[in-house]
N, C-alpha and C positions, 0 to 999 in steps of 0.2 A: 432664601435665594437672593443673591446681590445681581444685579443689573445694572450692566454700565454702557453709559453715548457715548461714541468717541465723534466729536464733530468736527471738522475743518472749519476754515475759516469762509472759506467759502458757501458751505454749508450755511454758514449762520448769517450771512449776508443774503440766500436766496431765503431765508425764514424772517430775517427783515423787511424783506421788499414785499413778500406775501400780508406780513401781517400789519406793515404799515400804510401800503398804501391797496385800494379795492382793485380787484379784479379787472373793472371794465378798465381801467388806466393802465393795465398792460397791453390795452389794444395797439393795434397799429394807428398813430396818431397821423392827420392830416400838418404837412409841410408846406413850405414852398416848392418843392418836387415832388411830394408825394398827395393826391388827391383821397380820400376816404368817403366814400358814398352808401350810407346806410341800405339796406335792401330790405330789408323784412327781419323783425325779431318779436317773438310773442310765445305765448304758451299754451293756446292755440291754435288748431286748425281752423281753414275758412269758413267752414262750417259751427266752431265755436264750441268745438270738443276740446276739453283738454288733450295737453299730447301727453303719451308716457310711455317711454323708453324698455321694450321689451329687455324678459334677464338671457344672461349669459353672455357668452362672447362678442364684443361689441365689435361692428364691423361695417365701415363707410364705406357705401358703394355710391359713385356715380356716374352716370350714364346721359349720353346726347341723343337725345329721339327728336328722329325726324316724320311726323304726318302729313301725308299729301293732302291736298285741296279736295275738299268733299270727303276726304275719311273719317275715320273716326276709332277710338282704341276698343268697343266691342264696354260691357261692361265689366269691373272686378273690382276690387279692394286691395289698399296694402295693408299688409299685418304691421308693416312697421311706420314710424313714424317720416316721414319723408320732406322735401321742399325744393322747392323748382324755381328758373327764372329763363321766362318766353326772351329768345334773342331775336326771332322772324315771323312774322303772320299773328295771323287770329284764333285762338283756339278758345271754344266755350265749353264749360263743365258743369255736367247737371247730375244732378242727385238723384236719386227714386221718388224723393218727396218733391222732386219740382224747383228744387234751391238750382238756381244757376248763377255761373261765376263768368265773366267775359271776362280774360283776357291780352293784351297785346306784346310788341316787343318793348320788351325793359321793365316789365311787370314779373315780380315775384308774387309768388303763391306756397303757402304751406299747406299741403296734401291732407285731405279727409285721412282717419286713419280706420278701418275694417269696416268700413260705408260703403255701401255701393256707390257706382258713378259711372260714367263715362265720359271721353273728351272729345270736341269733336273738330275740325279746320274749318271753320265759316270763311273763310278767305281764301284767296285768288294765288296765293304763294303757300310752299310747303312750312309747316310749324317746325321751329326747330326750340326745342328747349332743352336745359341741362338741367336735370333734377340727381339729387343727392339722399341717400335711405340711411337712416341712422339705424339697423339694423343686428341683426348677429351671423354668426359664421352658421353658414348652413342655410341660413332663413330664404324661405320664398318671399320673395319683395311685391309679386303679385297675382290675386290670382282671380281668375278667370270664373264672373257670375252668372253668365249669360243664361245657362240652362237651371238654374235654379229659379223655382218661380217664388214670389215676392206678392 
């Protein structure tokens, strides 16, 4: 059996640029008009679990949640791997075993992954954060421990 590439030229200049220069040099680089601000990158949760990428259909959701002053998200888990960044207020996250995380605006966080937790607004303003689930089509992103005893 013969098998044949037919590549463009094109083609062979995006297999240049892959294979000669790394990955992270295709970020979006800091200019004189454009600012680039690292936020969080690790292989890890705060917790200091590896993260790993459930199979199937991969599928980014994210979401802007807002917590009133004195609430709190009740306890659950995400199945998937997730990561958030607090834009208003104070939100603290506590584990079952007592690990707690504070929080403020302009802090990122990569999300425990199938740990219990809970978050909770220590502060005088509502939380507002954007977190992001690297997840798949279908997936529950979270879910609800409260009645489970531990």
């Amino acid at each position: 059996m013969k098998i044949t590439f037919h590549l463009r030229w094109g083609h062979l200049l995006w297999v240049f640029v892959f294979l000669y220069f790394p990955l992270n040099a295709l970020a979006l680089e800091a200019s004189a008009t454009i600012k680039v601000t690292p936020l969080i990158q690790s292989t890890q949760s705060w917790n200091g679990a590896s993260i790993a990428y459930p199979a199937g259909q991969a599928q980014i959701t994210g979401l802007m949640i807002e917590i009133a002053p004195g609430a709190d998200t009740g306890w659950h888990q995400h199945p998937a791997p997730s990561f958030g960044v607090i834009t208003q207020g104070t939100l603290e996250v506590t584990l079952r075993d007592g690990q707690v995380k504070r929080l403020q605006a302009g802090d990122a966080l990569i999300e425990v992954v199938n740990t219990d937790h809970i978050g909770r607004n220590v502060g005088d303003v509502p939380v507002k954060l954007i977190v992001f689930y690297a997840g798949t089509v279908g997936q529950v992103l979270t879910v609800k421990t409260d009645e489970v005893k531990h």
